[in-house]
C-alpha positions in Angstrom: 0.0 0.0 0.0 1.4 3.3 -1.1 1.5 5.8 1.4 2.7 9.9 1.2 3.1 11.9 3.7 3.8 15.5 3.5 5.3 17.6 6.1 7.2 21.4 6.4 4.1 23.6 5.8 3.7 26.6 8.5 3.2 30.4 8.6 6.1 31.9 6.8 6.0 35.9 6.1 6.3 37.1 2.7 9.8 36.6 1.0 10.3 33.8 3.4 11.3 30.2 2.7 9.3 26.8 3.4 10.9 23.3 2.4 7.9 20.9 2.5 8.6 17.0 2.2 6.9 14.3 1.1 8.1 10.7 2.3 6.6 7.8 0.6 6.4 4.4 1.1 5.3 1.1 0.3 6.7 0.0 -2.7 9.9 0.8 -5.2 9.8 4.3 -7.2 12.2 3.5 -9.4 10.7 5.0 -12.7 7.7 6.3 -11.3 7.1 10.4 -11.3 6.3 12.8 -8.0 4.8 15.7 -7.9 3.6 18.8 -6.1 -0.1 20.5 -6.2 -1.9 23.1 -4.5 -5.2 24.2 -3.9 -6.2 27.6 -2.1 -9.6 28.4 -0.6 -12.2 28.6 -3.1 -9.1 27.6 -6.2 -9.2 24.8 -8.4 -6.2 22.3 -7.2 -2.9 23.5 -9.5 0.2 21.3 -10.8 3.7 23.1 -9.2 6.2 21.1 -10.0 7.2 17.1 -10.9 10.0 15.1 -10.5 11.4 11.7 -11.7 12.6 9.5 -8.8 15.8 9.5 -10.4 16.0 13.4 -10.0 15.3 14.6 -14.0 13.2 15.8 -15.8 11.5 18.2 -13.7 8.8 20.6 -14.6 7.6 23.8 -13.0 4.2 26.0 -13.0 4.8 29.4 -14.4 4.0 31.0 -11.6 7.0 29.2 -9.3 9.6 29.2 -11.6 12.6 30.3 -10.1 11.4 30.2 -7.0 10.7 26.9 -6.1 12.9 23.9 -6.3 11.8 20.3 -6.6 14.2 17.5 -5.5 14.6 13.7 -4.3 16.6 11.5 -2.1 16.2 7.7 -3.0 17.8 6.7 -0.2 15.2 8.5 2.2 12.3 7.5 -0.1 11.8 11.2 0.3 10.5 14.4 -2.2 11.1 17.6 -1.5 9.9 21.4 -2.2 11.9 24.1 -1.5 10.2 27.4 -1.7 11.8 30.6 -1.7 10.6 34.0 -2.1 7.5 33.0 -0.7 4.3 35.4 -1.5 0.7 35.5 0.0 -0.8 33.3 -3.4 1.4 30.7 -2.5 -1.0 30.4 0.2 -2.7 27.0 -0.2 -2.8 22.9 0.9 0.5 21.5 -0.8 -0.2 18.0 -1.7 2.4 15.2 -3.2 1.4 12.8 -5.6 3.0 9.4 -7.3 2.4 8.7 -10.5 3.2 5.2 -11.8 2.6 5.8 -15.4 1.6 8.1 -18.2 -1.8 8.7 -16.8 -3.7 10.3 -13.9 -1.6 10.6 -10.7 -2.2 7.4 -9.0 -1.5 8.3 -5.0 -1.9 11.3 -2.9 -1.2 12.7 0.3 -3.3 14.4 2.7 -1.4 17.8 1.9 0.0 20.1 4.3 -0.6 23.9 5.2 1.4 26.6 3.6 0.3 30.4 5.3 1.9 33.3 3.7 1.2 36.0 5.5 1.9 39.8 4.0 
């Protein structure tokens, strides 16, 4: 059973930095694709950013490019997100999400609180 478990969100002030994780578990990732998604109140959940387990291939939302950096650490069986120059529309749930093939992403965490506060 795959499980993902975010962590790192908070309250951060504006121009701050957040580095959220995602550890996952119960199975091998080798080959399979991780990625980041918000949602804010009353927003349609949005794509940030994606990662192979092997660490390429990465892709970024517009709106985070440059800012935010996705990463991986096989050995941890662990994504992360750092976020820099944080601003208030960051403010959302950050979820993680496996994707085993080409499709829909498979498994998702329960997300974790981002605040950005101006």
């Amino acid at each position: 059973q795959v499980q993902l478990v975010e962590s790192g969100g908070g309250l951060v002030q504006a121009g701050g930095s957040l580095r959220l994780s995602c550890a996952a578990s119960g199975r091998t990732f080798s080959g399979t694709r991780m990625g980041w998604f918000r949602q804010a109140p009353g927003k349609d959940r949005e794509f940030v950013a994606s990662i192979m387990w092997s660490g390429s291939v990465t892709f970024y939302a517009d709106s985070v490019k440059g800012r935010f950096t996705i990463s991986t650490d096989n050995a941890k069986n662990t994504v992360y997100l750092q976020m820099n120059s944080l601003k208030p529309e960051d403010t959302a749930v950050y979820s993680c999400a496996l994707r085993l093939g080409g499709g829909p992403y498979d498994f998702w965490g329960q997300g974790t609180q981002v605040t950005v506060s101006s």
